[in-house]
C-alpha positions as CSV (number, residue, x, y, z in Angstrom):
1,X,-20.7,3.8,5.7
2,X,-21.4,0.7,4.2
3,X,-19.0,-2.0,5.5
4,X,-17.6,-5.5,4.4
5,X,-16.4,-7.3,7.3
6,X,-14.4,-10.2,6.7
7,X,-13.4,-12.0,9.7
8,X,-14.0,-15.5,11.2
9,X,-14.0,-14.8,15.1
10,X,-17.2,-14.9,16.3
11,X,-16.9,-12.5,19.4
12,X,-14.8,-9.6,17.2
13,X,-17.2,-9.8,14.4
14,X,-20.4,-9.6,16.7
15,X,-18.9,-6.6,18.8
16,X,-17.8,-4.6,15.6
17,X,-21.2,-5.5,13.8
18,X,-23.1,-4.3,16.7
19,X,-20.6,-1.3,17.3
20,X,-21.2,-0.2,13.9
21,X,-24.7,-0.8,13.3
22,X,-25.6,1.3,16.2
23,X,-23.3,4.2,14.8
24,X,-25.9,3.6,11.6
25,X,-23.5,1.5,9.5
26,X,-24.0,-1.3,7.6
27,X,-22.6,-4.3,7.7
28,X,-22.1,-7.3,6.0
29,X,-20.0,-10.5,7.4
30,X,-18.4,-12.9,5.9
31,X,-16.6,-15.9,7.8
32,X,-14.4,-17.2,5.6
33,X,-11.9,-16.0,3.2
34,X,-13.9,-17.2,-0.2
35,X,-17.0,-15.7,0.9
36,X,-15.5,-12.3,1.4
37,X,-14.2,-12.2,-1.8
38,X,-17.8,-13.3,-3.5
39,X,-19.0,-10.3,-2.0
40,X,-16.0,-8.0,-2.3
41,X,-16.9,-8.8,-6.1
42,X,-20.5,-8.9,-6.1
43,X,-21.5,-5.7,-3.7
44,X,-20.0,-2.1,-3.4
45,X,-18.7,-0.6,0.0
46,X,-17.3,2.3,1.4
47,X,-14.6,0.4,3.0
48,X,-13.6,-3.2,4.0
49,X,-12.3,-4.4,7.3
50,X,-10.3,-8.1,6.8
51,X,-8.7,-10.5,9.2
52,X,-5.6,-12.0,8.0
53,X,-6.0,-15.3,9.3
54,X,-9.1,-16.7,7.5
55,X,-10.5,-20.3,6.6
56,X,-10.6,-21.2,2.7
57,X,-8.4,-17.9,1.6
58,X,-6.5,-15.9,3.6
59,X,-6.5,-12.0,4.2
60,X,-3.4,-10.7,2.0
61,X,-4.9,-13.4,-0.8
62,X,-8.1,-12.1,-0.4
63,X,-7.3,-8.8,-0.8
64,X,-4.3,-9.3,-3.6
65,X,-7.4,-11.1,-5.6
66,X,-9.6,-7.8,-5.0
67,X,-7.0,-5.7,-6.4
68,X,-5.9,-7.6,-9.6
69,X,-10.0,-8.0,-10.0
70,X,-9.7,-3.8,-9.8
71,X,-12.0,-3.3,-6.4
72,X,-10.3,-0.7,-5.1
73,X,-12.1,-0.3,-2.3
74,X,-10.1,0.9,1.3
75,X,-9.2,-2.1,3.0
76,X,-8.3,-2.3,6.8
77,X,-6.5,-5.1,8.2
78,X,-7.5,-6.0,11.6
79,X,-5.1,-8.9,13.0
80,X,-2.8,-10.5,15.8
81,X,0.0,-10.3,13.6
82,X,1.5,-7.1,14.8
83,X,5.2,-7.1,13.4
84,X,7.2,-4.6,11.2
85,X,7.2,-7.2,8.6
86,X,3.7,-8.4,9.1
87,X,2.0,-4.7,8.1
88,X,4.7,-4.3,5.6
89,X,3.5,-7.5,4.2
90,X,0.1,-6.5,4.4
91,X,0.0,-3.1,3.2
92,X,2.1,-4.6,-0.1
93,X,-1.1,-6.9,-0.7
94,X,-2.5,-3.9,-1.4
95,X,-4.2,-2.9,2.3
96,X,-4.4,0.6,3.2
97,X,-4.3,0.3,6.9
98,X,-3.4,-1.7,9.4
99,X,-4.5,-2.5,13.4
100,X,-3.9,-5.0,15.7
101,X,-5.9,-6.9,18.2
102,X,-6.7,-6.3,20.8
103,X,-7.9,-2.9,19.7
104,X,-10.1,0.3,20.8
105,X,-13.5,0.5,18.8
106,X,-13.3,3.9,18.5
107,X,-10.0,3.7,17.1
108,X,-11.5,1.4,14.4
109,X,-14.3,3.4,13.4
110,X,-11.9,6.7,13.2
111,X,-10.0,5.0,11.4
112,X,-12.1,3.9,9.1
113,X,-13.5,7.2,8.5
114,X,-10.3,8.4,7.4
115,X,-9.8,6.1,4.8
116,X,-13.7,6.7,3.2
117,X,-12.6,10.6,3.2
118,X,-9.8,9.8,1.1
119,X,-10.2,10.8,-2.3
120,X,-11.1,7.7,-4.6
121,X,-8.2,6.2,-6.5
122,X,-9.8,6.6,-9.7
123,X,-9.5,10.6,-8.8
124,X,-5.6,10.0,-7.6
125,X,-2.5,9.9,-9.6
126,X,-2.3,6.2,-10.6
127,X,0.3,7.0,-13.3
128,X,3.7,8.6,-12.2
129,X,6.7,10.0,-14.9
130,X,9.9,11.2,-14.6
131,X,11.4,11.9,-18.1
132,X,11.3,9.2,-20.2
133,X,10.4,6.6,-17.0
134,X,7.0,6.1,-16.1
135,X,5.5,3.4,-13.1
136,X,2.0,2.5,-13.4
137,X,0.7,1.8,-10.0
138,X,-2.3,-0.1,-10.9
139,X,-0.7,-3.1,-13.2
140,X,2.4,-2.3,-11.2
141,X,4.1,-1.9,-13.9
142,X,7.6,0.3,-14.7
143,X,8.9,1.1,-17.9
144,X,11.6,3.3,-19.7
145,X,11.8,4.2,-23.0
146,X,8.8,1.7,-23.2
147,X,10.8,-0.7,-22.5
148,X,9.9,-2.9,-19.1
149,X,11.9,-3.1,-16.0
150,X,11.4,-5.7,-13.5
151,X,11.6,-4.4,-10.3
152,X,10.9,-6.5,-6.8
153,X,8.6,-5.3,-4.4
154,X,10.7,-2.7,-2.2
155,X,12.4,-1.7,-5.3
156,X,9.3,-0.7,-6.3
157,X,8.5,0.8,-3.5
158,X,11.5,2.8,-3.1
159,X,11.0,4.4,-6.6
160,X,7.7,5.3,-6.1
161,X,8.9,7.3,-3.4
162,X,11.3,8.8,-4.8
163,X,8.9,9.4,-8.0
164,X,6.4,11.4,-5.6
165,X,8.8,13.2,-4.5
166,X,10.5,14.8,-7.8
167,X,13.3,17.0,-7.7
168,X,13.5,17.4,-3.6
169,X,16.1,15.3,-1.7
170,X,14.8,12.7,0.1
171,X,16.7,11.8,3.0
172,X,18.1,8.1,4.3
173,X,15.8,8.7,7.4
174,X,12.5,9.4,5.3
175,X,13.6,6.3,3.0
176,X,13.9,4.8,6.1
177,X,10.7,5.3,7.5
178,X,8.6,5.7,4.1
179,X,10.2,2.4,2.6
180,X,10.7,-0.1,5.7
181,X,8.6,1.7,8.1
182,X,11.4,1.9,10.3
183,X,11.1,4.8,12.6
184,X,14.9,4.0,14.8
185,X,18.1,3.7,12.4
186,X,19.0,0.1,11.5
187,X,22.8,0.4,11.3
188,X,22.8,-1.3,7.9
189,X,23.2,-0.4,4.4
190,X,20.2,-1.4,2.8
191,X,19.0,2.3,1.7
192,X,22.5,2.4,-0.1
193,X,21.9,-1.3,-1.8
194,X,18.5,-1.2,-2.3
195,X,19.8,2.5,-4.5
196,X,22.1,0.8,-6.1
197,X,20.5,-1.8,-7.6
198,X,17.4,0.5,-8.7
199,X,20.1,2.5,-10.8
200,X,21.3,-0.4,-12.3
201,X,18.0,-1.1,-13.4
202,X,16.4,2.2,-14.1
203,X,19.5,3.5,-15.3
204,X,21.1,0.9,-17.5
205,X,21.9,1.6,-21.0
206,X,20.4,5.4,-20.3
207,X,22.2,8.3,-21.2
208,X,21.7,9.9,-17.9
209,X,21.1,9.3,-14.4
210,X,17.8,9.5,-13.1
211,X,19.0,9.3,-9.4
212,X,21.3,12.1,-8.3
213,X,23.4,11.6,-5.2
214,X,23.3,14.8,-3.0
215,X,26.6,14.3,-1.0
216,X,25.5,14.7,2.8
217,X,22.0,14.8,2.2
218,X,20.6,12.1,0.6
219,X,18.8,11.5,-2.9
220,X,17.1,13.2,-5.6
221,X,14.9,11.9,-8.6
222,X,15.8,14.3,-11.3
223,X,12.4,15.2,-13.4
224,X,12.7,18.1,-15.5
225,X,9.6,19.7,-16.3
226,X,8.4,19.0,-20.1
227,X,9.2,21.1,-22.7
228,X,6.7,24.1,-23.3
């Protein structure tokens, strides 16, 4: 693999460099924030690992600027920040993994391997449709009719689950934990809100309902297969 590691502690970067290298990787460090992003621009890697916390531009900058720039290399972020929020936060700026510090080098390196034997995104679905609605997950961008809807971040999210998931009901718990990574049940209603003001969105003006609900069960994105 050839690795960009972005990270401005001297002690982690030398023990992952040196980890790494004598796997027969290569890496290349950058210290601070800008100079990760000249090279996240300039070279080509298998994979990048980033710090959040960085001097001159920070991780979820870094890698928000990498994405709207089109690399869409895998990016790890390897951090102290180790709250629900703080990898929801990170993996919305566009990271594709996530591990705190302290960590396990072999954990790293595993990981990392994963993410290099995913497919590329340029072979993945980066367009999804369901009738007349369509999300582009590149520009993220979702439109019906061709006409734009705004849509914030977990709104976004929560459709584009429900949009990979067509015609199957999707229960509160997956939402739950596919969504807002929650893995314990909250007590709260913000599956039901967060539904409800997708449909008034997505559904407004329409002459059907895109989102079905299944009484007991949960939700379903109806997506009738295209005429023949």
């Amino acid at each position: 693999m050839k690795i960009l590691l972005v990270e401005d502690d001297e002690r982690t970067a030398s023990y992952v460099k040196k980890g790494a290298q004598e796997l027969g990787h290569v890496v290349d460090h950058a210290k601070t924030g800008r100079d990760g992003l000249f090279l996240g621009l300039s070279e080509t890697y298998d994979v990048m690992v980033v710090d959040r916390k960085l001097p001159g531009m920070d991780g979820l900058t870094l890698v928000k600027t990498l994405r709207t720039s089109g690399i869409t290399t895998p990016v790890i972020f390897l951090t102290t920040l180790c709250g629900i929020d703080d990898r929801i936060e990170g993996l919305n700026a566009g990271g594709d993994d996530y591990l705190t510090k302290p960590f396990a080098f072999g954990e790293l390196i595993a990981r990392l391997g994963a993410l290099v034997r995913r497919p590329p995104l340029a072979e993945a679905k980066t367009v999804l449709r369901a009738q007349d609605l369509e999300m582009d997950l590149l520009k993220r961008q979702v439109t019906r009719g061709g006409v734009a809807i705004e849509l914030q971040p977990k709104e976004f999210q929560l459709l584009e689950f429900l949009m990979r998931h067509p015609n199957q009901v999707v229960t509160r718990t997956m939402l739950l934990e596919g969504v807002w990574d929650f893995h314990f049940d909250p007590k709260t209603t913000v599956v039901e809100t967060h539904i409800s003001r997708l449909r008034s969105k997505i559904d407004r003006s329409q002459d059907g309902g895109l989102i079905r609900t299944v009484r007991g069960a949960g939700y379903m994105l109806n997506a009738p297969a295209p005429a023949a």
